[in-house]
NUMI-573055 format. One record per residue (C-alpha): x, y, z; residue in one letter. Coordinates in pm, whole numbers, plus 50000, padded with zeros to 5 digits. Layout:
[atom [X Y Z] 'A']
...
***
This chain:
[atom [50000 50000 50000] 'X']
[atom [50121 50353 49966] 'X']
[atom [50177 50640 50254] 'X']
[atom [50035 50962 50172] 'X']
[atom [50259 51076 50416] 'X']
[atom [50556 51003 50152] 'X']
[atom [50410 51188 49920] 'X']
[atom [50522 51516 49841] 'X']
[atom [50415 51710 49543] 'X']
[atom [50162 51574 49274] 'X']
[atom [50280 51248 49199] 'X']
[atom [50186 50950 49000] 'X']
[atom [50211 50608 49193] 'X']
[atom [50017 50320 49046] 'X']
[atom [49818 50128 49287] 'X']
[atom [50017 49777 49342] 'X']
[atom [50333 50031 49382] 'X']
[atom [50470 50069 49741] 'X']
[atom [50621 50394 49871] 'X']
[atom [50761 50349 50200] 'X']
[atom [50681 50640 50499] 'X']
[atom [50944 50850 50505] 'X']
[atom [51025 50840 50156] 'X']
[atom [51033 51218 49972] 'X']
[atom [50880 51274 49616] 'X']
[atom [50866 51575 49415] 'X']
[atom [50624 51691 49223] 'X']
[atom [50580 51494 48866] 'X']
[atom [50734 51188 48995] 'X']
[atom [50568 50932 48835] 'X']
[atom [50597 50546 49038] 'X']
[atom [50466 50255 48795] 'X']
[atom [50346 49913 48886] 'X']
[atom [50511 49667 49128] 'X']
[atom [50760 49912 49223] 'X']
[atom [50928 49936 49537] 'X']
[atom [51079 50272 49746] 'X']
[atom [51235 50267 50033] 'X']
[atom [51144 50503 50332] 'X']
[atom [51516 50674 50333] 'X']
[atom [51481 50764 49894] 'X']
[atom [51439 51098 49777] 'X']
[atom [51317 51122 49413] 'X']
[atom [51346 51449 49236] 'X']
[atom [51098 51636 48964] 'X']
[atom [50970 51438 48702] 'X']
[atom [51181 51087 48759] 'X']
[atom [51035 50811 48624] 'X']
[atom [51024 50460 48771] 'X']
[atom [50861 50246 48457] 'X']
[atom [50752 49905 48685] 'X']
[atom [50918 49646 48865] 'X']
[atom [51233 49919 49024] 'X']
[atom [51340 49886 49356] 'X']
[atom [51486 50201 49506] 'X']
[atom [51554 50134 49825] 'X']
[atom [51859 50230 50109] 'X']
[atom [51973 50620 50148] 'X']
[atom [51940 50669 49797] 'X']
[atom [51843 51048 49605] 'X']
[atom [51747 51041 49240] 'X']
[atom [51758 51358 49101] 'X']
[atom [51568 51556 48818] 'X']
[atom [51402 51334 48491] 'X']
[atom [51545 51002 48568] 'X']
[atom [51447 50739 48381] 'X']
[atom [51447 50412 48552] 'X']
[atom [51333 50060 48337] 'X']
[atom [51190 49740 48502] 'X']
[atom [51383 49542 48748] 'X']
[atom [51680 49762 48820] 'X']
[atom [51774 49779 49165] 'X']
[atom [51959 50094 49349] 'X']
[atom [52072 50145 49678] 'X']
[atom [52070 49804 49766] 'X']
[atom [52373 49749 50028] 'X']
[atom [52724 49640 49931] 'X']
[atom [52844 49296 49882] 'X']
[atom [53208 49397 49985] 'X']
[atom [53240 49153 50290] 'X']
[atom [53404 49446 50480] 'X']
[atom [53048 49586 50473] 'X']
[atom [52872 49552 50809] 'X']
[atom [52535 49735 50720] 'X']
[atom [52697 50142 50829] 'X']
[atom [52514 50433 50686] 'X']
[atom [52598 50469 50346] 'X']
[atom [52478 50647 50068] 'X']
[atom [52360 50631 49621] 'X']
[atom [52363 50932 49481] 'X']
[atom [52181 50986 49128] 'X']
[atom [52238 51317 48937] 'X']
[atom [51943 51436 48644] 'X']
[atom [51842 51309 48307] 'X']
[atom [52009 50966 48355] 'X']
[atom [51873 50711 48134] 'X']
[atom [51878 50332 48372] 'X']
[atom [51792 50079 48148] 'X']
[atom [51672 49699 48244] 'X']
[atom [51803 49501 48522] 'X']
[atom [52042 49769 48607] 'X']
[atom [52233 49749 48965] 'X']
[atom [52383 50031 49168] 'X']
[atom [52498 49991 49501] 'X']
[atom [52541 50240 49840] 'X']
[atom [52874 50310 49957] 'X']
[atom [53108 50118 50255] 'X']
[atom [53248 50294 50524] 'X']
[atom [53634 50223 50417] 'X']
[atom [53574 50359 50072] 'X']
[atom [53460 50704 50163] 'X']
[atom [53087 50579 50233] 'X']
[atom [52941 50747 49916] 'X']
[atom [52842 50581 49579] 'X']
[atom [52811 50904 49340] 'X']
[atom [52670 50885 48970] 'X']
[atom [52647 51191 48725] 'X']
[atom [52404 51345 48473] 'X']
[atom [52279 51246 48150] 'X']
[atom [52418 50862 48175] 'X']
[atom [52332 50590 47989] 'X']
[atom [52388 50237 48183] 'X']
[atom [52177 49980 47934] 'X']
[atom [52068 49643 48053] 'X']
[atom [52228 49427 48257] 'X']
[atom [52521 49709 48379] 'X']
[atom [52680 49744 48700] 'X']
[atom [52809 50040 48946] 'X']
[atom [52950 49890 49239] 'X']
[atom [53023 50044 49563] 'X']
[atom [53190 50388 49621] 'X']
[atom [53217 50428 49260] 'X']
[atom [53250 50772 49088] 'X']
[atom [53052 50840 48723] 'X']
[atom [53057 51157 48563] 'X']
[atom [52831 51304 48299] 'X']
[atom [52788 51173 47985] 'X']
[atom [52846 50783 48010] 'X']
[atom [52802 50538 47823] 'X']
[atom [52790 50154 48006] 'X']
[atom [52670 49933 47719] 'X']
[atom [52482 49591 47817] 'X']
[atom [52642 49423 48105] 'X']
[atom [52900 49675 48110] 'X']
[atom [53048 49608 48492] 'X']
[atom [53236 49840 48718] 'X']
[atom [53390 49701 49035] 'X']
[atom [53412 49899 49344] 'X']
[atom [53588 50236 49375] 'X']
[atom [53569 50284 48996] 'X']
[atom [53585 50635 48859] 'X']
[atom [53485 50710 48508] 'X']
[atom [53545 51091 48434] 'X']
[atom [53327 51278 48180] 'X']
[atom [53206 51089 47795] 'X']
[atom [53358 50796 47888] 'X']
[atom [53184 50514 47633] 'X']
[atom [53211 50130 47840] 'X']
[atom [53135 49820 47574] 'X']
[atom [52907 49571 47603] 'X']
[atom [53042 49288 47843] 'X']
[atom [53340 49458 47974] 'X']
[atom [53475 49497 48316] 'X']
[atom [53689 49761 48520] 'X']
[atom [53890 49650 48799] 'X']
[atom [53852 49777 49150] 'X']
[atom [54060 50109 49198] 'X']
[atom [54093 50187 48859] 'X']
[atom [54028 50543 48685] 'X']
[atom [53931 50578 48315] 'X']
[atom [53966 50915 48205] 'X']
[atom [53741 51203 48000] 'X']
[atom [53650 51070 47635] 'X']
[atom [53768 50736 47666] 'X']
[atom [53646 50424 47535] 'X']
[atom [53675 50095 47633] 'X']
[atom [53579 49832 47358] 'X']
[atom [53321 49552 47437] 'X']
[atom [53448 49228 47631] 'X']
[atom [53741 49424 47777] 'X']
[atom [53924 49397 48130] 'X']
[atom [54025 49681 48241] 'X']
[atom [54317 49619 48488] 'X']
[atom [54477 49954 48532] 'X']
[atom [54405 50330 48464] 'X']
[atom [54274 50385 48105] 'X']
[atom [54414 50776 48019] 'X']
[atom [54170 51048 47912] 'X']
[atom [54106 51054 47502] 'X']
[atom [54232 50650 47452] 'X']
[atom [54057 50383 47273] 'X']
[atom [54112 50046 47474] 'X']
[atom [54048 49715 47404] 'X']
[atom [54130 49314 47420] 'X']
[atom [54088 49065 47661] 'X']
[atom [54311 49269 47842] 'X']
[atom [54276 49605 47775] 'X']
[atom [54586 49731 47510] 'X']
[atom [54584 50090 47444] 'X']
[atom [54518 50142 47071] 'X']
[atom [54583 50543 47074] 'X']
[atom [54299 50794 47050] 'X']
[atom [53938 50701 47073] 'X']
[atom [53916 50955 46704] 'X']
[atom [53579 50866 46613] 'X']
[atom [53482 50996 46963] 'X']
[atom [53668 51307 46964] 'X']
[atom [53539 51389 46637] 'X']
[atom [53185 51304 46732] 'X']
[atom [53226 51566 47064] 'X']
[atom [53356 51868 46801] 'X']
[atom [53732 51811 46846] 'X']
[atom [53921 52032 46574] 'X']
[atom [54207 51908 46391] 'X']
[atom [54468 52153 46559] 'X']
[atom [54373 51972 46884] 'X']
[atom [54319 51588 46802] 'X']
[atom [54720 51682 46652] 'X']
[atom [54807 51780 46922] 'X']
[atom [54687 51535 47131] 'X']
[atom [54827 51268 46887] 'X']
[atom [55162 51444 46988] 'X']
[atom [55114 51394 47278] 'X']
[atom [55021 51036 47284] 'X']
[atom [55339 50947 47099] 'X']
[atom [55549 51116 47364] 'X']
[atom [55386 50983 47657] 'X']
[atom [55363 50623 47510] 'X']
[atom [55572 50541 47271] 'X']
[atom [55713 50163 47358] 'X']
[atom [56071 50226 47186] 'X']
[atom [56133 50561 47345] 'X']
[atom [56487 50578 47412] 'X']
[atom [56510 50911 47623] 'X']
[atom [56566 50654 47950] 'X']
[atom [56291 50889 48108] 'X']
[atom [56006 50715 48314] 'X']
[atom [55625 50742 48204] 'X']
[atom [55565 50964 48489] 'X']
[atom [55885 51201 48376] 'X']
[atom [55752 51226 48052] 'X']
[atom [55414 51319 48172] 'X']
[atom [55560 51612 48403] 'X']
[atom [55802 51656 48090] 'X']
[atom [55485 51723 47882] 'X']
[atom [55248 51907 48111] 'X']
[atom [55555 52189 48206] 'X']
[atom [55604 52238 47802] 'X']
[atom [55275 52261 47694] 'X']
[atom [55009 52509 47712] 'X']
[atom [54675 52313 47538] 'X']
[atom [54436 52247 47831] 'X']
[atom [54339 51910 47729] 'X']
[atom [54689 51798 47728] 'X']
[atom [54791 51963 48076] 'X']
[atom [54507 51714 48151] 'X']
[atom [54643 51405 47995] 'X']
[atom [54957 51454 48176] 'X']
[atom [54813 51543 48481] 'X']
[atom [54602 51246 48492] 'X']
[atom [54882 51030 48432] 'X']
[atom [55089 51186 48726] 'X']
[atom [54837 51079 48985] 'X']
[atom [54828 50712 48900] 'X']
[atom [54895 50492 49128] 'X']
[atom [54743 50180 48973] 'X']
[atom [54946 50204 48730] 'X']
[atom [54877 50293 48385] 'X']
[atom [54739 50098 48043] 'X']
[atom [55039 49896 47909] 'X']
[atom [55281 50043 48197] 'X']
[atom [55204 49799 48453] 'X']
[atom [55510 49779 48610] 'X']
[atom [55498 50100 48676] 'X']
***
């Protein structure tokens, strides 16, 4: 049954839907059939929960959320260092969650805080585990899988069946090709992909796509060849390049790239042993 004490706003909540007491809607929230919110979720304007959804745990949805049949968010972590503390899913606006789509609160020894952008796509069967960090502008493609403490920066495209490792970063504009591991940090602008992930250079088709002029996907190129190039001969270090490159240049997006590279500490795409 629903509590019109949850209820907040006009909303829409179909009869065999159950909205916990407690629970905060905004006005134009609309709650289909069979679905379930807990009495800690807050749902923002004009979110969408389609049938079968279970929102449940200290979870906020923002703003025109989109949420298919039989995803589940805010359920609590299956790290076994978990022991039920109060942690928290939060949702930004305009995210698109597609069937059978999981999300997961935070744990207390990864900062207790599961965070996930705006304007996402996560299609069926895809994963964000525990204290995870999405930006805006994903792409996880079916049964796409992050592992805990994952952070995906901004336009970063994940292919269908892949996973990323626990711990590991994948940087603005990157894309990781479908049934990829991920082991280590993926830098801003690459194209990944194999059964272990192999950096291929530039994801170009995606630059392109997001308006990228030819001055900069040059110079970018430049800098990929400096920073990666497997018979470099300099005797410098991947990170001494990447402080190399980010002192000498002045192009924001490849202060960036260097930058990023600087603070790995998983070690990056084919420089494992680093």
């Amino acid at each position: 049954m629903t509590s019109r004490s949850a209820i907040k706003g006009t909303s829409s909540i179909h009869p065999t839907a159950l909205v916990e007491k407690g629970a905060k809607l905004a006005a134009g929230v609309t709650v289909g059939p069979f679905c379930t919110v807990g009495p800690e979720v807050v749902i923002g304007a004009g979110t969408r929960l389609v049938s079968h959804v279970v929102v449940t745990g200290a979870t906020v949805l923002g703003k025109d959320n989109v949420v298919y049949p039989f995803a589940s968010l805010g359920q609590p972590s299956p790290d076994r260092k978990f022991k039920g503390e109060k942690t928290t899913l939060a949702i930004g606006d305009g995210n698109d969650i597609r069937e059978g789509v999981t999300m997961h609160v935070g744990t207390a020894v990864g900062g207790g805080h599961t965070a996930v952008g705006n304007h996402n796509l996560f299609m069926a069967g895809s994963h964000v585990a525990h204290d995870c960090v999405v930006g805006n502008h994903c792409i996880l493609a079916n049964y796409a899988q992050l592992a805990g403490h994952v952070v995906l920066a901004d336009f970063v495209n994940i292919g269908g069946l892949s996973g990323v490792h626990q711990h590991v970063r994948i940087g603005s504009y990157a894309i990781v090709g479908g049934h990829t591991a991920a082991d280590y940090d993926v830098p801003p602008f690459a194209s990944v992909s194999g059964k272990r992930a192999t950096l291929k250079g530039l994801n170009l088709v995606g630059l392109r796509r997001r308006g990228f002029d030819s001055s900069l996907i040059r110079q970018l190129d430049e800098a990929y060849d400096f920073l990666f190039d497997t018979e470099d001969e300099t005797g410098l270090s991947l990170q001494e390049r990447a402080q190399k490159l980010k002192r000498r240049s002045r192009q924001t997006e490849v202060k960036l790239l260097a930058a990023f590279v600087m603070a790995s500490r998983r070690g990056m795409v084919g420089y494992e042993e680093e």
